[in-house]
C-alpha positions, 0 to 999 in steps of 0.5 A, spaced: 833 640 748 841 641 748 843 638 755 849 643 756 844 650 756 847 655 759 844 660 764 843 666 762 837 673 763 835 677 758 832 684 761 826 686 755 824 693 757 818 694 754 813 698 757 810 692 760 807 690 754 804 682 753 810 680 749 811 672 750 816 670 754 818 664 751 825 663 747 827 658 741 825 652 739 832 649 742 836 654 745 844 653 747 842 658 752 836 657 758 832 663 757 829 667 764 826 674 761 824 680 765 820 684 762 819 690 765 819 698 763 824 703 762 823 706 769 824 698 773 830 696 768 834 702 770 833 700 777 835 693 777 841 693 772 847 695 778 844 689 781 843 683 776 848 680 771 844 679 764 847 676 758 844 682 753 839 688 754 832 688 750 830 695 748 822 694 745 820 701 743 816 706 743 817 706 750 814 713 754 817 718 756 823 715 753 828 717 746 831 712 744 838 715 744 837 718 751 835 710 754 841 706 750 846 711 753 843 710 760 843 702 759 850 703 757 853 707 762 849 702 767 852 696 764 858 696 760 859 690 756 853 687 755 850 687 748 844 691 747 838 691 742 833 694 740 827 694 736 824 700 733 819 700 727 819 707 726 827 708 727 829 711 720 837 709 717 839 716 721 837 712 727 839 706 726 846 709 725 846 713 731 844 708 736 849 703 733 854 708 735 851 710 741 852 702 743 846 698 739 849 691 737 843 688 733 837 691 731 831 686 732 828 684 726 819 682 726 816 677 731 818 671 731 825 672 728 828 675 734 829 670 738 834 667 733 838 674 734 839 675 741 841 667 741 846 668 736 848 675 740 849 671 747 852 665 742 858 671 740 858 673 747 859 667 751 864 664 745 868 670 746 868 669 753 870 662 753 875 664 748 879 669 754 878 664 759 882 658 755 887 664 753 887 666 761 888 658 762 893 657 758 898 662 760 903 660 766 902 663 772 907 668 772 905 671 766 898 673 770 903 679 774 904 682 767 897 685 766 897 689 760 898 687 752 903 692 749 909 692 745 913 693 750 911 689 756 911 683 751 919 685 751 918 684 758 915 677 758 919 674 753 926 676 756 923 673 763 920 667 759 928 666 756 932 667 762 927 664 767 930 658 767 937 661 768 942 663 774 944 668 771 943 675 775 938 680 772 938 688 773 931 690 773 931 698 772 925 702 771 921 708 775 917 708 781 911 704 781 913 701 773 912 693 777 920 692 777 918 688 784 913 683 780 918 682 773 922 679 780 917 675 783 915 673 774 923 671 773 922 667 779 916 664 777 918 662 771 924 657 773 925 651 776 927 656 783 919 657 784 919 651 788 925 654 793 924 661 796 923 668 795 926 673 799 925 680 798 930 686 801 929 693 800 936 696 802 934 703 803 930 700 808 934 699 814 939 702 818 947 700 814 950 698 821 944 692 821 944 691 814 950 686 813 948 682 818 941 683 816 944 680 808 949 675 811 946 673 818 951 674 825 952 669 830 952 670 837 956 675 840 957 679 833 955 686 836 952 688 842 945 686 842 947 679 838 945 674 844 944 669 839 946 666 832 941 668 826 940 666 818 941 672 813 937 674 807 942 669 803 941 663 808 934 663 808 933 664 800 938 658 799 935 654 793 931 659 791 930 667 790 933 673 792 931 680 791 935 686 793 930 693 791 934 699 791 941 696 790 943 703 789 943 705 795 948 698 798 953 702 802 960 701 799 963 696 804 957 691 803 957 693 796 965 689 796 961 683 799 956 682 795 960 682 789 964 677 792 958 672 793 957 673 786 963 672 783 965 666 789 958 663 790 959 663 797 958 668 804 960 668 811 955 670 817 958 677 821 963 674 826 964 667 823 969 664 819 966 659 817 964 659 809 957 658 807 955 655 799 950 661 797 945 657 792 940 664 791 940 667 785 941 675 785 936 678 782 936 686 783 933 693 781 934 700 782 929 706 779 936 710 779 942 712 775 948 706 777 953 709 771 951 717 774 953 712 781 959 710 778 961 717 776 960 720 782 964 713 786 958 712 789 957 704 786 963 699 783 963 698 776 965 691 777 959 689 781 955 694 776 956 688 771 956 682 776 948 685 776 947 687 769 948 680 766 941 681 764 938 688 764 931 688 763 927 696 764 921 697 766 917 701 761 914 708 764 906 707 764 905 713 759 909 708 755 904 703 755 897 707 755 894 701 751 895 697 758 891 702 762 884 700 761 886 693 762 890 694 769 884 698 771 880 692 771 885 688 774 885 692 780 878 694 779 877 686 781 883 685 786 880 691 791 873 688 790 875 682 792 880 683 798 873 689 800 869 682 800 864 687 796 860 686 790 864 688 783 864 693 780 866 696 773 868 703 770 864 707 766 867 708 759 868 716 760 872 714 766 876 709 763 877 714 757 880 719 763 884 714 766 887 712 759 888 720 758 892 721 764 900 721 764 901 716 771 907 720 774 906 714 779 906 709 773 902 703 775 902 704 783 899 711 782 894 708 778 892 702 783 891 707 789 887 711 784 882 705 783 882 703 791 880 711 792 875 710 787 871 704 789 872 707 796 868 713 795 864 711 790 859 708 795 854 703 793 854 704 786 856 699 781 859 703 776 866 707 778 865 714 774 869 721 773 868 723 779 870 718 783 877 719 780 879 727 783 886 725 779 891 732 780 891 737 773 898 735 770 903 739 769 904 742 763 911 743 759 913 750 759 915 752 751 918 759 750 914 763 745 916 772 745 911 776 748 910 779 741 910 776 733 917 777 733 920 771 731 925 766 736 931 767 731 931 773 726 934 772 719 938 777 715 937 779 709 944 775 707 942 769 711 946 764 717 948 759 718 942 754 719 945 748 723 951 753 726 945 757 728 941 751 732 946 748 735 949 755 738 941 755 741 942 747 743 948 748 747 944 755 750 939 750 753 944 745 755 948 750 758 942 753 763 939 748 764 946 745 767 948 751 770 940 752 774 942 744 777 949 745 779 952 741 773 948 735 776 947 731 768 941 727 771 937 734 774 939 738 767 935 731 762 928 731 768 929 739 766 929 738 759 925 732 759 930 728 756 934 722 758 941 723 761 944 719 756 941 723 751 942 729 753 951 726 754 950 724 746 948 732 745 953 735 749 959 730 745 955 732 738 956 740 739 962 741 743 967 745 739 972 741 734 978 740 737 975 739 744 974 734 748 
């Protein structure tokens, strides 16, 4: 016998028929089947974990279609099989459709199927493990595999290792928070510090000393000294969220503690070495802050050293099945529950939504989701009320009449589109005050690329 069998269930439901419970000669795997009927299989598929599902037809009161699309929905991702004498071609087609992954052939070879079955499935397994195992911690925060969240890594991976300060730019909810705690981690600076620091959070007559510390008798209410943000992340990280909201004044220091390293604590002229790397995000527009004298240029380059965006999630709804889980598994885990999993039309549904909320809105989607789903094992659409998004209005007539008539001497084809372009970009200026960033989120353009229209189509000769 192999010495290093791995455990595994097989659930045979075979109406309770006399078949015997024995595996192959030497298996990798050390079998326990359960045969059981239709009825008693569906039951104890929420609570047990099998390697693979049997299916012995005919089976009474029971088509093979409606017990394979039962057994998936019940236990997502374990191989199914299926024996069936009389199944025709056009069966076999639909069941394999529907799930099956292998088709039994006559007694006595069977075993050697399911055996190869598990085989494939514990290989693949095995191989997502050493593949989890061989990724560097920080890589774990980054859950998802698309294009633009490899961009991510791979800037994190280059300048992790560096001083140099990053500005992390992205929507609401897109993770700007964990790409921080990555680049942390991703450099010899993990060993030190991490300090975080919401700068919209706190009141702007408590955020200098807050930053920079006071000593005692600083301001009403100082009664004794205090280390700041800087002090305390000395030798380590320090991450400013909502830079766009520092207040002019506190926007100067900080720009001196990038450009000189160094800080004095609010009512000190003792001068401090800052041994932090700076590391800030925003999920507004600093160039439109800049416009508005709202926010230095210089400090906006002191921090934009390296840019890194966080990608919306309707960018990447390849990674939301693979974010699902995650939180699938991280709630489970932190409810003390058994885990849970999602049904495939579940995950079709969350894979079709837009995530205006971006990953946070998918998270607390999840949570609801194992929270009314109750004692069920399996999250399925209706654990998930998702609100009806919002449709994109486009102008049609209200008759067959065409937008633009054309006379029987012709026009001026881009004449024409850019004098309907400019049209557009006017109204829509003119309903947000002539407020650039509100007319693109109108238009649902970005505002760099409604500024490039409005160059493009103003008259020669201006401008």
């Amino acid at each position: 016998m192999n010495a290093t069998r791995v455990q595994t269930k097989i659930l045979w439901i075979d109406n309770n028929r006399d078949t015997p419970a024995a595996g192959p000669g030497d298996p990798t795997f050390a079998w326990l089947i359960e045969h059981v009927g239709a009825a008693a299989g569906i039951e104890r598929l929420p609570q047990h974990d099998y390697g693979a599902i049997v299916l012995d037809f005919p089976i009474p009161d029971w088509n093979p279609p409606l017990l394979v699309e039962r057994v998936g929905r019940l236990a997502p991702g374990v191989p199914i099989l299926v024996r069936d004498q009389s199944a025709t071609l056009n069966d076999a087609v639909r069941l394999a459709n529907l799930g099956v992954q292998e088709f039994l052939g006559p007694p006595g070879e069977e075993y050697r199927q399911i055996e190869r079955v598990l085989h494939e499935r514990h290989s693949r397994s095995l191989a997502r493990l050493a593949l989890r195992a061989g990724m560097e911690d920080w890589e774990r925060l980054l859950v998802g595999d698309s294009q633009q969240l490899r961009r991510v890594a791979n800037l994190i991976r280059l300048v992790g290792a560096r001083r140099a300060t990053v500005l992390i730019t992205g929507e609401t909810g897109t993770g700007k928070e964990l790409a921080a705690r990555a680049l942390h981690l991703a450099g010899p600076r993990r060993a030190g510090p991490w300090v975080a620091v919401n700068c919209s959070a706190l009141p702007e007559n408590l955020l200098e000393a807050e930053l920079f510390g006071h000593v005692r008798g600083a301001f009403t209410g100082a009664v004794q000294s205090r280390m700041g943000r800087f002090e305390q992340a000395q030798g380590g990280t320090i991450f400013l969220d909502e830079i766009g909201e520092l207040p002019l004044e506190l926007q100067a220091k900080l720009l001196r503690v990038l450009q000189e390293r160094e800080f004095q604590r609010l009512g000190s002229s003792e001068t401090i070495r800052s041994d932090a790397r700076v590391i800030a995000a925003t999920n507004g527009d600093l160039s439109q802050r800049i416009e508005q004298r709202r926010f230095r240029e210089d400090l906006f380059y002191r921090l934009n050293v390296v840019p890194i965006r966080m990608p919306a999630l309707r960018e990447r709804p390849g990674d939301v099945p693979a974010l699902a889980e995650h939180f699938v598994e991280k709630i489970c885990r932190q409810e003390e529950i058994a885990l849970k999993s999602i049904a495939p039309e579940a995950a079709e549904r969350l894979s079709a939504h837009s995530w205006p909320g971006n990953v946070r809105q998918l998270e607390n989607s999840i949570e609801m989701a194992v929270a009314l789903s109750g004692d069920r094992d399996l999250l399925v659409p209706g654990d998930f009320p998702l609100p009806r998004q919002e449709r994109v209005a486009v102008y049609t007539p209200a008759d067959d009449s065409p937008l633009v008539a054309v006379p029987d001497g012709g026009l001026d084809y881009d004449r024409t589109v850019a004098l309907i372009e400019r049209s557009i970009l006017e109204q829509a200026l003119r309903k947000t005050g002539g407020n650039k960033k509100a007319a693109a989120d109108m238009l649902r353009l970005k505002r760099t690329t409604l500024s490039a229209k409005m160059r493009s189509l103003e008259p020669e000769g201006c401008g």
